[in-house]
C-alpha positions as CSV (number, residue, x, y, z in Angstrom):
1,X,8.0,-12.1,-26.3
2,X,10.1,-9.2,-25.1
3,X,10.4,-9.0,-20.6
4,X,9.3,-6.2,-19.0
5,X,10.9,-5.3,-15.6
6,X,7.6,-3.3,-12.8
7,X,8.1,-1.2,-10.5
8,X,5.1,-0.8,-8.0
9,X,4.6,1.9,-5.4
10,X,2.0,1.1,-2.5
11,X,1.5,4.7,-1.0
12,X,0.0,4.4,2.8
13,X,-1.5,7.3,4.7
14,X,-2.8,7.2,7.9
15,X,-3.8,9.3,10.8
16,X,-4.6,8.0,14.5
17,X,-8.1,8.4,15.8
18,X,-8.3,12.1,18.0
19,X,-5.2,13.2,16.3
20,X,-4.8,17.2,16.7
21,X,-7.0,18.9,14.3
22,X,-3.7,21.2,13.0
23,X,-1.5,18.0,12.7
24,X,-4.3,16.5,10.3
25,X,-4.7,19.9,8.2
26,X,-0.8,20.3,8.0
27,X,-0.3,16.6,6.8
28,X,-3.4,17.0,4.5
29,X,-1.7,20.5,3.0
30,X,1.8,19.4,2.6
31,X,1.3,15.9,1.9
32,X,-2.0,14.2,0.7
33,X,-3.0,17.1,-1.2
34,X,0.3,17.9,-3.6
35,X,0.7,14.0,-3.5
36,X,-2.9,13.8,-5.8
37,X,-2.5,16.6,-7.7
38,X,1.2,15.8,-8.5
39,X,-0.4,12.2,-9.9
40,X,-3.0,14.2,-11.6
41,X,-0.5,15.7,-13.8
42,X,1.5,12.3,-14.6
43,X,-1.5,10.5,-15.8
44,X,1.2,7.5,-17.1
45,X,2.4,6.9,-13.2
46,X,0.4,4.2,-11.9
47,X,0.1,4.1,-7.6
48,X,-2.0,2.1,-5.5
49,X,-3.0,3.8,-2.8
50,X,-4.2,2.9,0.9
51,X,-5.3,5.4,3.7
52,X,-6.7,4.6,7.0
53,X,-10.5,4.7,7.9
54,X,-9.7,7.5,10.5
55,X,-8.2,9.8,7.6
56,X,-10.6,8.8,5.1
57,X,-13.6,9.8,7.4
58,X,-11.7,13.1,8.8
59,X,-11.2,13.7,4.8
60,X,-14.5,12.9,4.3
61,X,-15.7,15.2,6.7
62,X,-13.3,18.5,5.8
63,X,-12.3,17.8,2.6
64,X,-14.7,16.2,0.6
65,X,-13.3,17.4,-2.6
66,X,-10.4,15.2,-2.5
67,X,-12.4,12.3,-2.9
68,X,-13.6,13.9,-6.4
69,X,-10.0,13.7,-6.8
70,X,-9.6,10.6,-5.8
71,X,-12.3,9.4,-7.8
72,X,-11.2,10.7,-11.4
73,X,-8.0,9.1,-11.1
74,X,-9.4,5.6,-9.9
75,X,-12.1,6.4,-12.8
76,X,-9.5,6.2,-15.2
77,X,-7.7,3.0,-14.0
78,X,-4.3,5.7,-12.7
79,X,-5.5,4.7,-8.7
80,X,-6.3,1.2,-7.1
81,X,-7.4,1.7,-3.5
82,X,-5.7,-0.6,-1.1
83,X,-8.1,-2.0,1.9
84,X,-6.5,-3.4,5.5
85,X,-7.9,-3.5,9.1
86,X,-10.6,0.1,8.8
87,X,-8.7,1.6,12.3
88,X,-5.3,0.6,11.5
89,X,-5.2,-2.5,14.0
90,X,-1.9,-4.7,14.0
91,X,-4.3,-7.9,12.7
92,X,-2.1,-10.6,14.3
93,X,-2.9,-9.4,17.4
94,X,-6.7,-9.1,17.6
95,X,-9.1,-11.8,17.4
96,X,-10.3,-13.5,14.5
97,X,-13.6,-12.0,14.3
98,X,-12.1,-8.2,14.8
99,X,-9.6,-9.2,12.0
100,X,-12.0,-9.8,9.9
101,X,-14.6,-7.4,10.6
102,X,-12.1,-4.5,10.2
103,X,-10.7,-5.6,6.8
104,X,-14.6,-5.8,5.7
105,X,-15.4,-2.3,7.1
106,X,-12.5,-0.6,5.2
107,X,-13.3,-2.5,2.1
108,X,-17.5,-1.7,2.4
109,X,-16.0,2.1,2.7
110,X,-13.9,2.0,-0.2
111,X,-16.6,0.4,-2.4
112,X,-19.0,2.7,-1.4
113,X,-17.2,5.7,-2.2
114,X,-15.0,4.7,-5.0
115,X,-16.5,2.6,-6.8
116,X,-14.2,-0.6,-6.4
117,X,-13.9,-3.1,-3.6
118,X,-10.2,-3.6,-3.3
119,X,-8.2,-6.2,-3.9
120,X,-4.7,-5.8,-1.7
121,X,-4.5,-4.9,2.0
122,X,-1.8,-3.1,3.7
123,X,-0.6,-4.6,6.9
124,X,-0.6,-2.1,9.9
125,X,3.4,-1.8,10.6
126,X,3.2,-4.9,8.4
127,X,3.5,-6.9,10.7
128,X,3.3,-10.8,9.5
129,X,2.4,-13.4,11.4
130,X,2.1,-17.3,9.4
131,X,-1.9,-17.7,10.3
132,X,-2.8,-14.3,8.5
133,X,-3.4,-15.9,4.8
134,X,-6.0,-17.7,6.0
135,X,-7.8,-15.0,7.9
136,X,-7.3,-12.5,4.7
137,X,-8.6,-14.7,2.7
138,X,-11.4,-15.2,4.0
139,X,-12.3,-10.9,3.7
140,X,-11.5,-11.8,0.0
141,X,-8.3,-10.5,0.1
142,X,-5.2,-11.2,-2.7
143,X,-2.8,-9.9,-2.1
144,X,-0.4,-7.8,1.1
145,X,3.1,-6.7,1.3
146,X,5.5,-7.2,4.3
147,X,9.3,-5.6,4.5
148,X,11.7,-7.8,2.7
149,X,13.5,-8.1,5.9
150,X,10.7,-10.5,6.5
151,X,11.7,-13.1,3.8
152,X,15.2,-12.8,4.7
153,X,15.3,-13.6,8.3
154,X,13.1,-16.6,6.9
155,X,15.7,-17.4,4.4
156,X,15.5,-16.0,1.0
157,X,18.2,-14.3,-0.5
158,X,17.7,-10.5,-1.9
159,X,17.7,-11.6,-5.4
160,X,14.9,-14.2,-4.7
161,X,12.8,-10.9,-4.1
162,X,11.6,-9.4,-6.7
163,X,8.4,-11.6,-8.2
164,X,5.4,-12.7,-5.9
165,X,5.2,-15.4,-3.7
166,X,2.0,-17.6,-2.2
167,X,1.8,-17.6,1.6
168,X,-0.7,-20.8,2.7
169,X,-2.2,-21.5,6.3
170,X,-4.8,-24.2,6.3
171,X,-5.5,-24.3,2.4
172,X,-5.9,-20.5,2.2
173,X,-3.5,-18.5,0.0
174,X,-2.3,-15.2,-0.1
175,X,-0.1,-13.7,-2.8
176,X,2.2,-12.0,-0.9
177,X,5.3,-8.7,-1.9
178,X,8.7,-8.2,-0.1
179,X,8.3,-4.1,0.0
180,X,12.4,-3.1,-0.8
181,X,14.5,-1.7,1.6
182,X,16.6,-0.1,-0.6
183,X,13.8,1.9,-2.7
184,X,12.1,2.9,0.9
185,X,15.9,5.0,1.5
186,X,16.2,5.9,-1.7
187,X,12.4,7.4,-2.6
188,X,12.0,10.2,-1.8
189,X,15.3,11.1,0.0
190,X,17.5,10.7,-2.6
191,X,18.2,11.6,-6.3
192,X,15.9,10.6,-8.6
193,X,18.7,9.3,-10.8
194,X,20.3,7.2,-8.0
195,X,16.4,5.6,-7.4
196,X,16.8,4.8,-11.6
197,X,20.1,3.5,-11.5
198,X,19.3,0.7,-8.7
199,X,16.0,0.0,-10.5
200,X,18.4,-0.8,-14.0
201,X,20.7,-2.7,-12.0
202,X,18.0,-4.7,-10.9
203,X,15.7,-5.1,-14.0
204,X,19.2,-6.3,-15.8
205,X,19.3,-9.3,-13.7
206,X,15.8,-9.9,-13.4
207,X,14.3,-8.7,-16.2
208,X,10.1,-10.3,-15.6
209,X,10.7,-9.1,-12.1
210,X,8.9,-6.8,-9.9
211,X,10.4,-3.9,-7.4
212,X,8.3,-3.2,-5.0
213,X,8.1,0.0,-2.8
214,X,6.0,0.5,0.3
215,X,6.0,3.1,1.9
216,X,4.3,6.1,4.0
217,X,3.0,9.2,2.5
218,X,4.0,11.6,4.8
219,X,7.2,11.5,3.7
220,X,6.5,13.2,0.4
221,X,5.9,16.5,1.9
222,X,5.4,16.2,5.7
């Protein structure tokens, strides 16, 4: 059977709560917006998605039409909607029954409106901490992504990073991504042929692997 070499992009929006009213239409205008509509018109690029419960709800509120938008392309399997803590909370840092309260609220939100109760989180800052498969797992949870400068200050080498890996605490698992430095500096800031040349470079040495890239929304636009 022939290999096949992924590239996944986790997209993450997020506003803070109170945020200036002309900051959140801006960001909404020149980011979130084009951002849809530009996936719209590419119906063979694949995202998943996460935003923040204080931009969903500030959406939901002046914008409802982008969760029509939102909706077609999860509809037609082009969108997964990625869950976390619902008001952005650093998890490792709260206590265990905010943690998982807050995953549960995002993930009640996203079902409700879109269809699909999600299957990833995002990590706020992604910050990791060794007790968090455990407490993700229990908010049904299967998956997160942390910086690959995480697995390399714990020992891995960069070409160890491309494929999934289980994270365990107390019998829990958690499948678990090293987002890549080098595709958050080259996406969106630099040529689109530089971004495919470094993914051909690595898909020829680990051709069943998986590159991928998490980053912030803002930057395509904002």
């Amino acid at each position: 059977m022939p290999t096949k070499f992924h590239l996944s992009l986790v997209i993450h929006a997020h506003q803070p709560c109170g945020n200036f009213e002309d900051v959140m239409e801006r960001c909404y205008q020149q980011g979130y917006l084009p951002f849809v509509r530009l996936l719209e018109r590419h119906p063979a690029a694949r995202v998943a998605l996460h935003y923040s419960g204080p931009l969903l709800t500030w959406i939901e509120m002046h914008h409802p039409e982008y969760f029509e938008l939102l909706r077609g392309l999860v509809r037609r399997q082009q969108v997964e909607m990625v869950g976390g803590g619902f008001y952005e909370p650093i998890l490792a840092v709260i206590p265990p029954e905010d943690q998982r309260e807050q995953i549960e609220r995002l993930a009640a939100y996203l079902e409700y409106h879109f269809g699909e109760k999600p299957s990833g989180a995002w990590l706020a800052e992604r910050v990791w901490e060794p007790q968090l498969p455990s407490i993700l797992a229990a908010a049904q949870v299967g998956y997160t992504l942390v910086d690959d400068f995480h697995f390399l200050c714990s020992g891995f080498e960069q070409p160890e990073l491309f494929g999934a890996y289980l994270a365990e605490d107390r019998g829990k698992t958690v499948r678990l991504f090293a987002g890549q430095k080098a595709l958050r500096y080259l996406i969106p800031w630099e040529k689109v042929a530089n971004s495919i040349a470094y993914l051909k470079e690595v898909a020829a040495t680990h051709p069943d692997g998986i590159a991928v890239c998490g980053d912030d929304m803002e930057k395509f636009g904002v």
